[in-house]
Biotite code that builds the C-alpha atoms (Angstrom):
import biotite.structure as struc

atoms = struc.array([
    struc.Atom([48.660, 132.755, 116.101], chain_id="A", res_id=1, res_name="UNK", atom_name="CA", element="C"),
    struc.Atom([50.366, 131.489, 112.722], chain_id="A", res_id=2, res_name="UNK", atom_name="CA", element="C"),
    struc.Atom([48.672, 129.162, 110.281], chain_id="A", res_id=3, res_name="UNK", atom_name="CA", element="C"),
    struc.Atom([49.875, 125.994, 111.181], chain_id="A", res_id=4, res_name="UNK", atom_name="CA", element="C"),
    struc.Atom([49.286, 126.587, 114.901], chain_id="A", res_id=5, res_name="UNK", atom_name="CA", element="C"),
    struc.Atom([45.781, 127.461, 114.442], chain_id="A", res_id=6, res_name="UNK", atom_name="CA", element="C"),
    struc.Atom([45.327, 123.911, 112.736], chain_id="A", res_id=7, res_name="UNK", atom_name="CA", element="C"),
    struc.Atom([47.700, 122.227, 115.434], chain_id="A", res_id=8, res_name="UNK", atom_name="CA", element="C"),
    struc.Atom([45.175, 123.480, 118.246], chain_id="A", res_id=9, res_name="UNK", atom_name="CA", element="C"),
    struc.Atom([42.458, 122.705, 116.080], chain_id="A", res_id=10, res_name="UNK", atom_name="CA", element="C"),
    struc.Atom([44.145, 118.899, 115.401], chain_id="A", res_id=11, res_name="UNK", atom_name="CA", element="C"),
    struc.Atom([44.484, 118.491, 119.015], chain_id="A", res_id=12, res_name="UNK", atom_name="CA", element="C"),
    struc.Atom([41.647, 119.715, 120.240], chain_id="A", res_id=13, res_name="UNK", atom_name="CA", element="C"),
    struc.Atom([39.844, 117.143, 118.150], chain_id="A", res_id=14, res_name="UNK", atom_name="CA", element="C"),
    struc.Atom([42.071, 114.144, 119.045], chain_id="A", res_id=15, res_name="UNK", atom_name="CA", element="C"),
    struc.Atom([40.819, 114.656, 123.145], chain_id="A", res_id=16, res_name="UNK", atom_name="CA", element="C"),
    struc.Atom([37.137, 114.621, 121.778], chain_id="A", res_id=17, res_name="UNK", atom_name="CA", element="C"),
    struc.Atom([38.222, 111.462, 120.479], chain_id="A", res_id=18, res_name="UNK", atom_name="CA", element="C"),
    struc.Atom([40.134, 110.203, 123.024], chain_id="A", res_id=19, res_name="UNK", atom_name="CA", element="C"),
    struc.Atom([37.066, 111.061, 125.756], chain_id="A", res_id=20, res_name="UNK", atom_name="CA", element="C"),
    struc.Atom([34.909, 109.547, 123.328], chain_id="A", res_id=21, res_name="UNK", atom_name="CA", element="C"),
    struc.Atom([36.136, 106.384, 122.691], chain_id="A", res_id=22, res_name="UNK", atom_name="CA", element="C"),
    struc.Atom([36.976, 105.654, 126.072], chain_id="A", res_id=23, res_name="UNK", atom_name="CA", element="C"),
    struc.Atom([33.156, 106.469, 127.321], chain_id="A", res_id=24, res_name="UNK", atom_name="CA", element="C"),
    struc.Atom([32.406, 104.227, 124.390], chain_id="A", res_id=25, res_name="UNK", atom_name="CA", element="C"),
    struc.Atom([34.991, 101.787, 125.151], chain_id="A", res_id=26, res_name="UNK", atom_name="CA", element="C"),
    struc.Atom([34.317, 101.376, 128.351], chain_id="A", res_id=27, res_name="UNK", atom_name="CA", element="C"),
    struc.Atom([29.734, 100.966, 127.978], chain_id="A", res_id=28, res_name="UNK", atom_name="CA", element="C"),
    struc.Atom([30.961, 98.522, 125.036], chain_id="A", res_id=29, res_name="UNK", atom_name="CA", element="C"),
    struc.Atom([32.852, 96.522, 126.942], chain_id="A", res_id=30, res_name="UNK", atom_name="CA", element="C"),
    struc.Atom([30.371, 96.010, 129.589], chain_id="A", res_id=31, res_name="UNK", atom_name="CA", element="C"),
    struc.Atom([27.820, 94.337, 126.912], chain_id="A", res_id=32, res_name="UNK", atom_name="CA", element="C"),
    struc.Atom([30.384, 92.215, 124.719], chain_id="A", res_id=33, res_name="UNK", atom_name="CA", element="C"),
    struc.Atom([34.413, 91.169, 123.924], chain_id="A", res_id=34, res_name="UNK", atom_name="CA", element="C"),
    struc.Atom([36.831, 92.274, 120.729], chain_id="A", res_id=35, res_name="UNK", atom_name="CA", element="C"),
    struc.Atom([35.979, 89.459, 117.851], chain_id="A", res_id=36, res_name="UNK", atom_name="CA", element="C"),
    struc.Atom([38.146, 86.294, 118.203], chain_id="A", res_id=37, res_name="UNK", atom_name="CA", element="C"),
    struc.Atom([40.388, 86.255, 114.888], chain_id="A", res_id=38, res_name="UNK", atom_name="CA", element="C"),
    struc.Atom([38.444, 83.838, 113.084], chain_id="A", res_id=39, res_name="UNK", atom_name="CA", element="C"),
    struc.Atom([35.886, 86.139, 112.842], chain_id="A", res_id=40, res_name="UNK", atom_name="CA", element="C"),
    struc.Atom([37.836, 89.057, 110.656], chain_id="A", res_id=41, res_name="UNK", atom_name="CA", element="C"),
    struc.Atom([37.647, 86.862, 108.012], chain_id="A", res_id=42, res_name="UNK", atom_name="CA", element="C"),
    struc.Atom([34.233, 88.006, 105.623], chain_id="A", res_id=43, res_name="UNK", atom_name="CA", element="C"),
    struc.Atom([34.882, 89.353, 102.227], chain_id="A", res_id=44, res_name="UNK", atom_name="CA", element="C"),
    struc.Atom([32.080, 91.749, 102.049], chain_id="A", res_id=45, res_name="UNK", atom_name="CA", element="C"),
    struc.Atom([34.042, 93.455, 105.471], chain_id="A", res_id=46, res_name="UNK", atom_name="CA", element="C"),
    struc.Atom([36.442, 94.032, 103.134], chain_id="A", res_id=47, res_name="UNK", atom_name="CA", element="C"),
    struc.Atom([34.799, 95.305, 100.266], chain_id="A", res_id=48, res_name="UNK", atom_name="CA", element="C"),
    struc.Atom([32.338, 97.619, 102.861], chain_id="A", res_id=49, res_name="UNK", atom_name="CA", element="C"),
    struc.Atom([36.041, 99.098, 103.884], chain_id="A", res_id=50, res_name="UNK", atom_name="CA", element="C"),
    struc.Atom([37.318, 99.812, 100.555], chain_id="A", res_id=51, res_name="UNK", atom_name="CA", element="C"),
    struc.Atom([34.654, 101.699, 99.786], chain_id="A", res_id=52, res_name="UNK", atom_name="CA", element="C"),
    struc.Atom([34.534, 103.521, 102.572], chain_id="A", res_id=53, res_name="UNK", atom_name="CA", element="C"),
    struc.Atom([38.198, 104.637, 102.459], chain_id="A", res_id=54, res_name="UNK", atom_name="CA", element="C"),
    struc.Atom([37.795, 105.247, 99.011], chain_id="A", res_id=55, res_name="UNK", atom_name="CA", element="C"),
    struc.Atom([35.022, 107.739, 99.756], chain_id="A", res_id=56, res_name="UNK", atom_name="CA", element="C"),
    struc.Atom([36.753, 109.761, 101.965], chain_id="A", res_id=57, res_name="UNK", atom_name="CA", element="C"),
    struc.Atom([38.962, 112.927, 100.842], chain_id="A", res_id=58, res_name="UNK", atom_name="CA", element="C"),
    struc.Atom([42.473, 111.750, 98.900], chain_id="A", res_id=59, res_name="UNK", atom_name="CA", element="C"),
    struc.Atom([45.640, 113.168, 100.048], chain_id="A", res_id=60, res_name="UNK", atom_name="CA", element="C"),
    struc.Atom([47.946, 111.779, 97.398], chain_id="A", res_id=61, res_name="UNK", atom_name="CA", element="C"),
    struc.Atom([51.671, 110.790, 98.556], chain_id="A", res_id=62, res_name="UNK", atom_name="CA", element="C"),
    struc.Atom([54.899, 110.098, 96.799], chain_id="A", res_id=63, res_name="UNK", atom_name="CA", element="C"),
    struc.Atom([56.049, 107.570, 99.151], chain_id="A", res_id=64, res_name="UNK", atom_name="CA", element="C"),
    struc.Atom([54.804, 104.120, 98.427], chain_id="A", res_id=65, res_name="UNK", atom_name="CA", element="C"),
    struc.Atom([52.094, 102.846, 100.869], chain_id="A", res_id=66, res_name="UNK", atom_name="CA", element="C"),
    struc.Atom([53.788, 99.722, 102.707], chain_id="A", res_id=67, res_name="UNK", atom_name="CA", element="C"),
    struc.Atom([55.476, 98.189, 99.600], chain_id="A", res_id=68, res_name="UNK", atom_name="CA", element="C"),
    struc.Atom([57.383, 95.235, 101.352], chain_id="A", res_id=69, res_name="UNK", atom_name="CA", element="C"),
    struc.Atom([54.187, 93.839, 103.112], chain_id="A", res_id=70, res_name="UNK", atom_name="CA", element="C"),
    struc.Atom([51.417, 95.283, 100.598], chain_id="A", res_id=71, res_name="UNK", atom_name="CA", element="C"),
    struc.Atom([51.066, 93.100, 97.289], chain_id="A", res_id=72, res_name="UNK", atom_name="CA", element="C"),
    struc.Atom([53.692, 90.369, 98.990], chain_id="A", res_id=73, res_name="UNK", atom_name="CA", element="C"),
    struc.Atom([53.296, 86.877, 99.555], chain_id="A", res_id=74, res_name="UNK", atom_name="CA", element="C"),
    struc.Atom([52.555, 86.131, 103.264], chain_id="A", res_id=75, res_name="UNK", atom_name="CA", element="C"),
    struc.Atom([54.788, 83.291, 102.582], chain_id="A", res_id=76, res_name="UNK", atom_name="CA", element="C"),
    struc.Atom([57.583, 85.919, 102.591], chain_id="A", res_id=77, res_name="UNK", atom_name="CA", element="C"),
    struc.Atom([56.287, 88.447, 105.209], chain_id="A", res_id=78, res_name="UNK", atom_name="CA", element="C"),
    struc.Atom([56.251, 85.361, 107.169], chain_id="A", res_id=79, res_name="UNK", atom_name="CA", element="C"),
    struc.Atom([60.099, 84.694, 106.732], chain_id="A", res_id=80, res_name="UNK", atom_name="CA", element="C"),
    struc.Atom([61.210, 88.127, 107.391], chain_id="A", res_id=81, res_name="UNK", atom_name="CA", element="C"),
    struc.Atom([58.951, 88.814, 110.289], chain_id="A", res_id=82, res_name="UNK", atom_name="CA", element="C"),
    struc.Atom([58.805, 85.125, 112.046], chain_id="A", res_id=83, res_name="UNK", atom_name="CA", element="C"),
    struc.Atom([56.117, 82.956, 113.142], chain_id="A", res_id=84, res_name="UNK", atom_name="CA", element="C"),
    struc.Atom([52.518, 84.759, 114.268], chain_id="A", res_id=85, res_name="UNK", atom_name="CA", element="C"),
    struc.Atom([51.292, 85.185, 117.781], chain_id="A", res_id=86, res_name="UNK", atom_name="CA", element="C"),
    struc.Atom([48.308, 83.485, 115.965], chain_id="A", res_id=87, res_name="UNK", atom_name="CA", element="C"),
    struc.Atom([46.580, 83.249, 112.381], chain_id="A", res_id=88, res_name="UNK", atom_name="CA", element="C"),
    struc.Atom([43.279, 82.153, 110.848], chain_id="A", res_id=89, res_name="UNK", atom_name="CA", element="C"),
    struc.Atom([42.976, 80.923, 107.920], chain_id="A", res_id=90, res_name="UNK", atom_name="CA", element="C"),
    struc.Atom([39.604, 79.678, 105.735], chain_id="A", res_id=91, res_name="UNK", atom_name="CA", element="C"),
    struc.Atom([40.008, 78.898, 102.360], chain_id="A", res_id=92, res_name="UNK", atom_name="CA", element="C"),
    struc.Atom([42.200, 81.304, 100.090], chain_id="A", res_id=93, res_name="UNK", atom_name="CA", element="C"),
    struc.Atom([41.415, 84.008, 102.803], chain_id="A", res_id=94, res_name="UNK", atom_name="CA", element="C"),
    struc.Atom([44.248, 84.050, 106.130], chain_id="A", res_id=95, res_name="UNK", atom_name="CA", element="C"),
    struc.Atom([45.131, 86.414, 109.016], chain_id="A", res_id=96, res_name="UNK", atom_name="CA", element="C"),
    struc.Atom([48.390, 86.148, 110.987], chain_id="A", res_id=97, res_name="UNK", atom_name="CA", element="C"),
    struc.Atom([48.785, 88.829, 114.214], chain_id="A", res_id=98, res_name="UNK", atom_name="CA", element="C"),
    struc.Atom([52.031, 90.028, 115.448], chain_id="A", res_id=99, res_name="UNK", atom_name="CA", element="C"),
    struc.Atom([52.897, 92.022, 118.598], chain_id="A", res_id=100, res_name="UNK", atom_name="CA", element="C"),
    struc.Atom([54.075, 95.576, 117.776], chain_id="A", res_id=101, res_name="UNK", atom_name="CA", element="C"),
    struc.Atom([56.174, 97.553, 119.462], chain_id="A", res_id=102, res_name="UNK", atom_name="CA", element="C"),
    struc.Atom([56.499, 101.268, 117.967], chain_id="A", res_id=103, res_name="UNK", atom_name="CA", element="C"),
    struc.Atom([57.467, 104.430, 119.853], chain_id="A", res_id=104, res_name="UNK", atom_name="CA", element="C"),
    struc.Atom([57.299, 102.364, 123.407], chain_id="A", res_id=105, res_name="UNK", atom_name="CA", element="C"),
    struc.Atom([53.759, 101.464, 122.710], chain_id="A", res_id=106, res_name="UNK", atom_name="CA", element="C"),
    struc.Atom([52.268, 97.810, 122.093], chain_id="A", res_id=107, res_name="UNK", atom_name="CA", element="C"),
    struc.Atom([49.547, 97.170, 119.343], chain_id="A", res_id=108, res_name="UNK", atom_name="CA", element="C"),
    struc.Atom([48.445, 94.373, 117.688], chain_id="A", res_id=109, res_name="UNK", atom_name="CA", element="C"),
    struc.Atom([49.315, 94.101, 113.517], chain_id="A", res_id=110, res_name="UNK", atom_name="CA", element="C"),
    struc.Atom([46.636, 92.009, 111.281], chain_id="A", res_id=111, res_name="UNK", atom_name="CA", element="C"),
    struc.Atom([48.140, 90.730, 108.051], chain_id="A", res_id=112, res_name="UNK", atom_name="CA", element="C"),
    struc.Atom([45.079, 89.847, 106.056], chain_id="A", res_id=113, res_name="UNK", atom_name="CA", element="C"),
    struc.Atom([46.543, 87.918, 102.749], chain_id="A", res_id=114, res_name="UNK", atom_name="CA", element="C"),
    struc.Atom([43.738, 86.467, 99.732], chain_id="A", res_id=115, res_name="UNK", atom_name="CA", element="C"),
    struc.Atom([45.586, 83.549, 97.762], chain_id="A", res_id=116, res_name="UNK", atom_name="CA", element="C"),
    struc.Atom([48.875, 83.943, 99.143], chain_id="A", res_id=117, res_name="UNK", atom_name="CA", element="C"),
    struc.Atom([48.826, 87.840, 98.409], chain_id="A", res_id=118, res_name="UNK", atom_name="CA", element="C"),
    struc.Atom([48.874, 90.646, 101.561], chain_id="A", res_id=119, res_name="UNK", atom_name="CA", element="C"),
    struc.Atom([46.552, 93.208, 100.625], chain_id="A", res_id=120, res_name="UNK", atom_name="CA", element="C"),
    struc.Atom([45.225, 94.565, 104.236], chain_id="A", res_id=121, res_name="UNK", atom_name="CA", element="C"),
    struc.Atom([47.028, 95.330, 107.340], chain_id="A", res_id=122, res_name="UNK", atom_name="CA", element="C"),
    struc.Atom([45.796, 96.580, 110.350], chain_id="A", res_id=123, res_name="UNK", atom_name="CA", element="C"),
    struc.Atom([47.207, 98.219, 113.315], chain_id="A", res_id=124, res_name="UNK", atom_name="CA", element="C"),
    struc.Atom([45.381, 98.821, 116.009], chain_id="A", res_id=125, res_name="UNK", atom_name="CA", element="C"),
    struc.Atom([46.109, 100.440, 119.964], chain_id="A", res_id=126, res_name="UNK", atom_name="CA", element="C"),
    struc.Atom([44.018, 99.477, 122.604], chain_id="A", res_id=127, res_name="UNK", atom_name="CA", element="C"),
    struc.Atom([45.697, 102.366, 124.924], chain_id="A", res_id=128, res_name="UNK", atom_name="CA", element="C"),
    struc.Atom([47.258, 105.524, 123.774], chain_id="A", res_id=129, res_name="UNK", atom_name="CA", element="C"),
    struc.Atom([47.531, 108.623, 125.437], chain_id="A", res_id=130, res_name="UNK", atom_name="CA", element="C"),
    struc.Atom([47.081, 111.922, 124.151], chain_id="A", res_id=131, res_name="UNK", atom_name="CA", element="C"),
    struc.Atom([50.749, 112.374, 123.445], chain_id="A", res_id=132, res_name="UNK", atom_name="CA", element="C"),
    struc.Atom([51.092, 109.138, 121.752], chain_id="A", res_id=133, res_name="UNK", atom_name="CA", element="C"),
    struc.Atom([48.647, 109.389, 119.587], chain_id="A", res_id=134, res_name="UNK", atom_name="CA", element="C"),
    struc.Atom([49.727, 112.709, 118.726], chain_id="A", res_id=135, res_name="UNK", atom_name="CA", element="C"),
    struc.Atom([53.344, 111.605, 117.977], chain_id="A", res_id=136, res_name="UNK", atom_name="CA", element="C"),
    struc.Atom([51.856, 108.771, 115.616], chain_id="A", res_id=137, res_name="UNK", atom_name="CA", element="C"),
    struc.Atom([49.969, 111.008, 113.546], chain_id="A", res_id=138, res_name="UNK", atom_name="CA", element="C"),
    struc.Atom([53.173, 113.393, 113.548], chain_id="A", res_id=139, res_name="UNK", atom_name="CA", element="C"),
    struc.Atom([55.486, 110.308, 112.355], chain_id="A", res_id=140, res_name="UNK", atom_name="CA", element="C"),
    struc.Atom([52.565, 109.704, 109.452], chain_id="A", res_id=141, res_name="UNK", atom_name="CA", element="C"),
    struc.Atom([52.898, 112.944, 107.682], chain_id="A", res_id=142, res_name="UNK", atom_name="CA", element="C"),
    struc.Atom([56.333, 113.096, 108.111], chain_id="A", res_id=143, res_name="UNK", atom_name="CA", element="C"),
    struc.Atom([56.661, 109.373, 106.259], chain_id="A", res_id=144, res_name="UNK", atom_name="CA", element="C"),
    struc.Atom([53.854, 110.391, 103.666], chain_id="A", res_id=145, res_name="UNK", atom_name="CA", element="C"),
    struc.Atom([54.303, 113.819, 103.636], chain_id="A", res_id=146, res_name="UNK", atom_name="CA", element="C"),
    struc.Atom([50.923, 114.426, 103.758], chain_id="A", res_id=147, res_name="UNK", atom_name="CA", element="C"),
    struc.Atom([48.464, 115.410, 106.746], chain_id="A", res_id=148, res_name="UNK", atom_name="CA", element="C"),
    struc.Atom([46.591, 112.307, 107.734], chain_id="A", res_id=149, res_name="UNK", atom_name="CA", element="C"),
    struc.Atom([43.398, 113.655, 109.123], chain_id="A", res_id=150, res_name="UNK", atom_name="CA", element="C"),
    struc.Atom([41.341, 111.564, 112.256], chain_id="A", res_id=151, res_name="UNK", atom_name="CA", element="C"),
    struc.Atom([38.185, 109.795, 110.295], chain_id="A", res_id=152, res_name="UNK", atom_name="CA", element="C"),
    struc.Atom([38.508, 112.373, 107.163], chain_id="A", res_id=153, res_name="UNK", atom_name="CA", element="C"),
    struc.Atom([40.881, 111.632, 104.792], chain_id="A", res_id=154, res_name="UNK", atom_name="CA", element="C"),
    struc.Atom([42.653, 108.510, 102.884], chain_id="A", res_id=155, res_name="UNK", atom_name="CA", element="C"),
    struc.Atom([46.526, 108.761, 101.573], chain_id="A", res_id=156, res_name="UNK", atom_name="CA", element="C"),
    struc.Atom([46.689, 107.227, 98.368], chain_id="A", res_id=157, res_name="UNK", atom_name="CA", element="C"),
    struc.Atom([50.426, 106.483, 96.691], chain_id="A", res_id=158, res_name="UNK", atom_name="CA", element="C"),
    struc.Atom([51.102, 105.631, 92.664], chain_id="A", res_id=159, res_name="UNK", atom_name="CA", element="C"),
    struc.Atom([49.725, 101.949, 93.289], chain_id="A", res_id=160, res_name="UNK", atom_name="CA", element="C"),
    struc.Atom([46.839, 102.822, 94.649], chain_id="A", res_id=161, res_name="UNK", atom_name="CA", element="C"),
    struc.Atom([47.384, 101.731, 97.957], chain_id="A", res_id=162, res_name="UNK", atom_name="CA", element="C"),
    struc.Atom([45.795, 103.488, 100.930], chain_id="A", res_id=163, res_name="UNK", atom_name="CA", element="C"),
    struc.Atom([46.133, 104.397, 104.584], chain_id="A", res_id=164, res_name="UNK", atom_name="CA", element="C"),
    struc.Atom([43.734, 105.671, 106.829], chain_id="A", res_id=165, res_name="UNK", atom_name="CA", element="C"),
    struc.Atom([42.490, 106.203, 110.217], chain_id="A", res_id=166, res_name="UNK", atom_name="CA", element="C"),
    struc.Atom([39.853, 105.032, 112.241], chain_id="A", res_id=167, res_name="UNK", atom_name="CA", element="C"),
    struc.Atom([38.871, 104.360, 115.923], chain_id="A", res_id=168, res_name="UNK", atom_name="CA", element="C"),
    struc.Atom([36.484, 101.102, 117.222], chain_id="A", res_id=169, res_name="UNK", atom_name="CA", element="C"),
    struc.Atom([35.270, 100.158, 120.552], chain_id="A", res_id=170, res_name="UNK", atom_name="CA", element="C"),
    struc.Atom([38.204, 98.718, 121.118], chain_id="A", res_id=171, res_name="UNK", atom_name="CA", element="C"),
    struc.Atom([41.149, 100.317, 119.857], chain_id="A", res_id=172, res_name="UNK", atom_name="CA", element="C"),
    struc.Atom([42.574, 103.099, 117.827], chain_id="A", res_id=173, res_name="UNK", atom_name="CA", element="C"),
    struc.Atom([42.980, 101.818, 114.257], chain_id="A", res_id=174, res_name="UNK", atom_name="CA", element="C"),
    struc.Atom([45.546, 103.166, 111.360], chain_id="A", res_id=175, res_name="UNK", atom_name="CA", element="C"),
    struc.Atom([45.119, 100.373, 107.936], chain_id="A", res_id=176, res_name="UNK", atom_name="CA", element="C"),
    struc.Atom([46.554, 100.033, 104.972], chain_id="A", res_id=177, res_name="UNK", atom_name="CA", element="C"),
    struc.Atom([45.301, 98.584, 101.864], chain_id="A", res_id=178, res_name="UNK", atom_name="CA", element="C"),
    struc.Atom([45.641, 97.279, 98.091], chain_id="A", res_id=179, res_name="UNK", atom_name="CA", element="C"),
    struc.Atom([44.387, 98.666, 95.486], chain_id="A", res_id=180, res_name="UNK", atom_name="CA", element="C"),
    struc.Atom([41.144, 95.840, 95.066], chain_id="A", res_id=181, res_name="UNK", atom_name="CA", element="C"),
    struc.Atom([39.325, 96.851, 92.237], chain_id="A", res_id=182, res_name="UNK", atom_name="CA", element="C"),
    struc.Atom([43.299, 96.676, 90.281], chain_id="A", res_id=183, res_name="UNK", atom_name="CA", element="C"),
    struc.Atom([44.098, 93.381, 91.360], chain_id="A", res_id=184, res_name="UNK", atom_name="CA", element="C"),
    struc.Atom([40.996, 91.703, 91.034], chain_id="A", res_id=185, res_name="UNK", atom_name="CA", element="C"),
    struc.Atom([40.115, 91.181, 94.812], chain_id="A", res_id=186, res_name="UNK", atom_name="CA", element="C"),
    struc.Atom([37.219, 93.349, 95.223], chain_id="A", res_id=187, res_name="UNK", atom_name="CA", element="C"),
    struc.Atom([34.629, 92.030, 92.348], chain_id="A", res_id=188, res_name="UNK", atom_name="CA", element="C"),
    struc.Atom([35.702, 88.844, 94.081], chain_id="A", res_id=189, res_name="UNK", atom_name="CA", element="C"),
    struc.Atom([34.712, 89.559, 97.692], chain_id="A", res_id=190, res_name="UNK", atom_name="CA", element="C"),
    struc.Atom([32.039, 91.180, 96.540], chain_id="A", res_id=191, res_name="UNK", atom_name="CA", element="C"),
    struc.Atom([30.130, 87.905, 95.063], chain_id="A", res_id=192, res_name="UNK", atom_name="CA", element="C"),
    struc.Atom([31.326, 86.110, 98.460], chain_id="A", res_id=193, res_name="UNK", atom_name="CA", element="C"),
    struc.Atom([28.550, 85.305, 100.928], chain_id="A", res_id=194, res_name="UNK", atom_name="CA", element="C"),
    struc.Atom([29.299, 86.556, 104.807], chain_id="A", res_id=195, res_name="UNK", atom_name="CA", element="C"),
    struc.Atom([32.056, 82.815, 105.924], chain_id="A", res_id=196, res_name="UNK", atom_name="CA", element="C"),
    struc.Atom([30.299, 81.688, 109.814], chain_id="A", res_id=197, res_name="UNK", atom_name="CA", element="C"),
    struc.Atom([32.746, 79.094, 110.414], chain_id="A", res_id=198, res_name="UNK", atom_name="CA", element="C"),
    struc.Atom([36.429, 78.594, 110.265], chain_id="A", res_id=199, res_name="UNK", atom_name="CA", element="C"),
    struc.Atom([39.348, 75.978, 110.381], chain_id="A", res_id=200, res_name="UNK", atom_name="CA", element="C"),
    struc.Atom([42.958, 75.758, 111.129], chain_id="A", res_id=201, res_name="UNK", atom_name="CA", element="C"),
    struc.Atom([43.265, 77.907, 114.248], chain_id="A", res_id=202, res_name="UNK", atom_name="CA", element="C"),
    struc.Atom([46.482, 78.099, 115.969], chain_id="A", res_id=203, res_name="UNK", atom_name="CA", element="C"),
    struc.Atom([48.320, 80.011, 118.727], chain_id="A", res_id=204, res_name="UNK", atom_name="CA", element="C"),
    struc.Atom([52.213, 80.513, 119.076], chain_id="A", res_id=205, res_name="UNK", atom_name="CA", element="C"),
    struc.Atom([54.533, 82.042, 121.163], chain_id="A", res_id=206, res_name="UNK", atom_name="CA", element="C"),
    struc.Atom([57.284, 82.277, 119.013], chain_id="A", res_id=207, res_name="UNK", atom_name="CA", element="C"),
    struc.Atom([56.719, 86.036, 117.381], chain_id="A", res_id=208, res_name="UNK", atom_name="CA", element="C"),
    struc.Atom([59.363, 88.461, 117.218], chain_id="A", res_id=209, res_name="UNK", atom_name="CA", element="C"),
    struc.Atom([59.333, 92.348, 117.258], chain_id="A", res_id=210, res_name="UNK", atom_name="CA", element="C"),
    struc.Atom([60.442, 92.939, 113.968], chain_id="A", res_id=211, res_name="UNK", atom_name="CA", element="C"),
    struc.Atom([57.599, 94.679, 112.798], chain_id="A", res_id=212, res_name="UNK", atom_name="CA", element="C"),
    struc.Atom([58.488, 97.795, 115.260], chain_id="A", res_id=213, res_name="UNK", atom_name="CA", element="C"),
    struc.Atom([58.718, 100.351, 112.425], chain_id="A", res_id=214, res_name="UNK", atom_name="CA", element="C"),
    struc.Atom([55.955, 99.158, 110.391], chain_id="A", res_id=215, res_name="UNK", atom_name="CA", element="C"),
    struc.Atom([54.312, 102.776, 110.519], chain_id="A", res_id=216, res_name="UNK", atom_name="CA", element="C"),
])
């Protein structure tokens, strides 16, 4: 067996231990409580406990910059390329707007997370994916980044810093991309920020597009 598929085997084998394992967990989770409502994304130390996590994981270093037309950009602008949100949440300098995705005949949700006007997370995240699927999404990755984007291991990192990386929840199978926060001044403000209980502003709309289908 060559090289590469010794690690394909390998790379597969662990992606149905995952697959069984989140949907055992999934499944016990869901028994005992429900995905947070929107508002409740919205903590600064969640995002300064991800950073660092991300950032502690193995780099893989691309030449293909990390998201650059939603990444660093006002949401004022993703918001008139991509349409109105399914929904948004917004508290302060901090907001979230959700669109549908569609990508490789598969629905997720996207979370554009923006600090004083400025996009700096984004979250994708599956609810259901088959073995295949998930397979063909980690394929289209390292093609796109050239780079092998490992389950829970490893974090790309482009020129700007930016990062992407993989995780799974209770809930859903999760691939984010973030801004560089120590660089532009976000983190060292989070990190100061007290956990935010309440929010304001809450809406829900129908009128989302699918533009964001090849987001990945």
């Amino acid at each position: 067996m060559l090289p590469e598929q010794i690690f394909r085997k390998s790379f597969m084998d662990r992606i149905v231990k995952k697959i069984q394992r989140h949907y055992a967990f999934k499944n016990d989770a869901e028994k005992k409580q429900h995905p947070k409502p929107l508002q409740a994304r919205i903590k600064p130390k969640d995002y300064v406990r991800i950073y660092n996590e991300a950032i502690c994981r193995n780099w893989d270093y691309s030449n293909t910059l990390i998201q650059p037309e939603l990444l660093g950009e006002s949401i004022t602008s993703v918001c008139s390329k991509y349409g109105r949100p399914l929904s948004k949440a917004i508290l302060n300098e901090i907001s979230i707007r959700e669109y549908p995705l569609q990508l490789m005949g598969t629905t997720a949700s996207c979370k554009v997370h923006a600090f004083k006007n400025q996009c700096f997370f984004i979250e994708l995240t599956f609810e259901e994916l088959t073995l295949n699927k998930l397979y063909e999404i980690f394929d289209l990755a390292t093609e796109k980044y050239g780079c092998e984007l490992d389950m829970d291991q490893n974090t790309i990192i482009d020129s700007k810093g930016n990062m992407f990386f993989f995780s799974d929840t209770a809930f859903g199978f999760r691939f984010s991309y973030m801004s560089d926060l120590k660089r532009n001044g976000i983190y060292s403000f989070f990190k100061d920020q007290l956990p935010i209980e309440t929010i304001e502003n809450m809406n829900n709309s129908k009128h989302y597009t699918y533009k964001l289908q090849n987001i990945l």
